[in-house]
Every structure is written in C-alpha cells, then in structure tokens.
N, C-alpha and C positions, 0 to 999 in steps of 0.2 A: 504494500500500500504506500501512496504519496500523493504529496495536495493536489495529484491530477484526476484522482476518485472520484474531489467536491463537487459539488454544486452550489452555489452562493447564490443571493441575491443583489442584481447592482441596486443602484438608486432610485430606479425609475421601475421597480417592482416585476423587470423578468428576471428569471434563473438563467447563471452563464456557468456553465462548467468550466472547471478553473484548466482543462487539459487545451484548452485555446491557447494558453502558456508555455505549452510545451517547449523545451529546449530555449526558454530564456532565464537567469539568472532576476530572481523575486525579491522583493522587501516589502513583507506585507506588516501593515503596522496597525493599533486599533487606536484610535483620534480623537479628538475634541476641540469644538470652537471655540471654548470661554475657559480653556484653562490655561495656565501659568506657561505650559510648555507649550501654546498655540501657536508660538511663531517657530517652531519646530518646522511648522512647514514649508517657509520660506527654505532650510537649508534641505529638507526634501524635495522642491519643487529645482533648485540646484542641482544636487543631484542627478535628477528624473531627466533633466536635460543636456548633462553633462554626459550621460551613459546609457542614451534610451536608443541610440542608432546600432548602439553596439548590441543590441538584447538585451536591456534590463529595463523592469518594471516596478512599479511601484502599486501596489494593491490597497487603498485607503478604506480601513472598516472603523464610522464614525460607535462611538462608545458612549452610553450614557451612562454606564455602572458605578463610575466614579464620583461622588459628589455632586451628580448630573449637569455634567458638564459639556453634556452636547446634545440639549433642548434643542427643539426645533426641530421640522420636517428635515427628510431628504433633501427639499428643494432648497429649502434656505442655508442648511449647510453648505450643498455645492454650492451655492450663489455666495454666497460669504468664503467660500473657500476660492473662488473663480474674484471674486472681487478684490480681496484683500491680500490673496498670495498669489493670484495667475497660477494655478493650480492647471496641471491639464493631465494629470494621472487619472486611473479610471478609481471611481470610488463607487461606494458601495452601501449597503441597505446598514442601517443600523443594528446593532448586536452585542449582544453578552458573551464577554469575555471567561466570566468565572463562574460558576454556581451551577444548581442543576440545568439553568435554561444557556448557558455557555451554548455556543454555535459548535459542531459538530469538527470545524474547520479550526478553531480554537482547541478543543479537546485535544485536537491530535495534534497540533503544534506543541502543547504541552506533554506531550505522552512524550516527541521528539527528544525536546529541548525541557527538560521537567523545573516547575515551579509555578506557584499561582503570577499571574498576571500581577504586577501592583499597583498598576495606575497608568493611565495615558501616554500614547505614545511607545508601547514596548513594544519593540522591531523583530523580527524576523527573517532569518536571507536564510531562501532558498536556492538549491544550484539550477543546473540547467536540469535536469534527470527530475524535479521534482521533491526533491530531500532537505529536513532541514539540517541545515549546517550551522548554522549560528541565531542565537539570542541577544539581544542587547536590551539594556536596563532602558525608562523611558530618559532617563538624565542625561546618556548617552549621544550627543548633538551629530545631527546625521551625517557630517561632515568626516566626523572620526570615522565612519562606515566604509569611506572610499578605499581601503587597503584590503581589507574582506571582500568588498564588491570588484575591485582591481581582479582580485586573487581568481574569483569565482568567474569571470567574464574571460577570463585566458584561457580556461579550460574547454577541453571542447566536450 
C-alpha cells in the first residue's frame, strides 16, 4: 500500500484519486488560515514554484482540528489563500487530522511516519513510488525542506 490507494476530496466536493500523482515527488501538509504559522505558505507557494516543473507537488488539506483555525468554506479558504499568498497548488476538502474521524489518508501517513499530528502545518514528502519518506514538525519553515525535496527529485 501507498498514498496512491486514496481517494481524497478536492475543494470543490469531487473525489480525485491521489495515483494522478504518480511518479512525482509530494508535500502534502494539513493548513490553516488564521493561524500563527499562516504565512507558512508564502514559503510553500516558493517552493511549489521553484520545483513544480521538475515533478513536485504540493497537496494543501485545510484543518480545522486545531483551535479552529480554519473556519470558513472551501471557497473562502482558496480565495484567501489565492489572495493573500498566490497560492496555485491544488488544495483540498477540509479534514481531521487526528481522532477517530482523522481522514483515512492521515491514518496512514501516521502509521508511515508515527506520531499524533500536533498542530498546523505538519508536512509530509512523499517520493516518486508513493512512500512516505519524511515528516517535518509544523515549526519546520518550508524552506529548510529544499535538501529533502532536492534529495527526492534526483531520484528517478
């Protein structure tokens, strides 16, 4: 098994299987609008542009688990996310990270990479094959990322 199994839901309420992905190197991360670490996406939307030609992806699952910190519709997230950071990764349907209602797609990132979720913003890179290979805390500024995601995008 590997995250090309899932099934998710984007933003706009269809199901995309996540094996669309196939053979590209992932950072899937779970987000919020109104928290501390919010301009986290600024250096992810960095990123995303920096390494998206080569096959990498950015996966955004907004999160409200935390102190509810990501009120609001689908639409207004992406519209706040498209406004304020020129956001242009593909995001996704809101979801629970931890508990018994944790998204299916979480469970097994954690089964990978073991540890509860702690808060907004906790990253995930996957390789090309689907596998996770690394966890980062959300403190973690996505920029440190680049040496992992360098690593993973050489490979074939």
């Amino acid at each position: 098994m590997n995250i090309y199994d899932f099934t998710v839901e984007d933003n706009k309420g269809n199901s995309v299987t996540l094996d669309q992905y196939s053979g590209k190197v992932l950072l899937i991360v779970n987000t919020a609008t109104k928290c501390g670490l919010t301009p986290q996406y600024e250096g992810l939307e960095a990123l995303y542009e920096k390494y998206r030609d080569r096959g990498f992806e950015i996966l955004d699952f907004p999160c409200n688990q935390f102190a509810f910190q990501a009120p609001g519709s689908a639409e207004k997230i992406d519209s706040f996310c498209k406004l304020r950071y020129d956001t242009q990764f593909p995001r996704f349907a809101k979801i629970k990270v931890n508990g018994r209602e944790a998204a299916p797609l979480y469970v097994y990132l954690k089964e990978q990479k073991p540890g509860r979720i702690q808060w907004n913003f906790a990253k995930f890179l996957i390789d090309r094959k689907g596998n996770v290979v690394g966890r980062f805390a959300p403190s973690e500024k996505p920029h440190t990322l680049e040496a992992a995601i360098e690593t993973e995008l050489e490979k074939e």
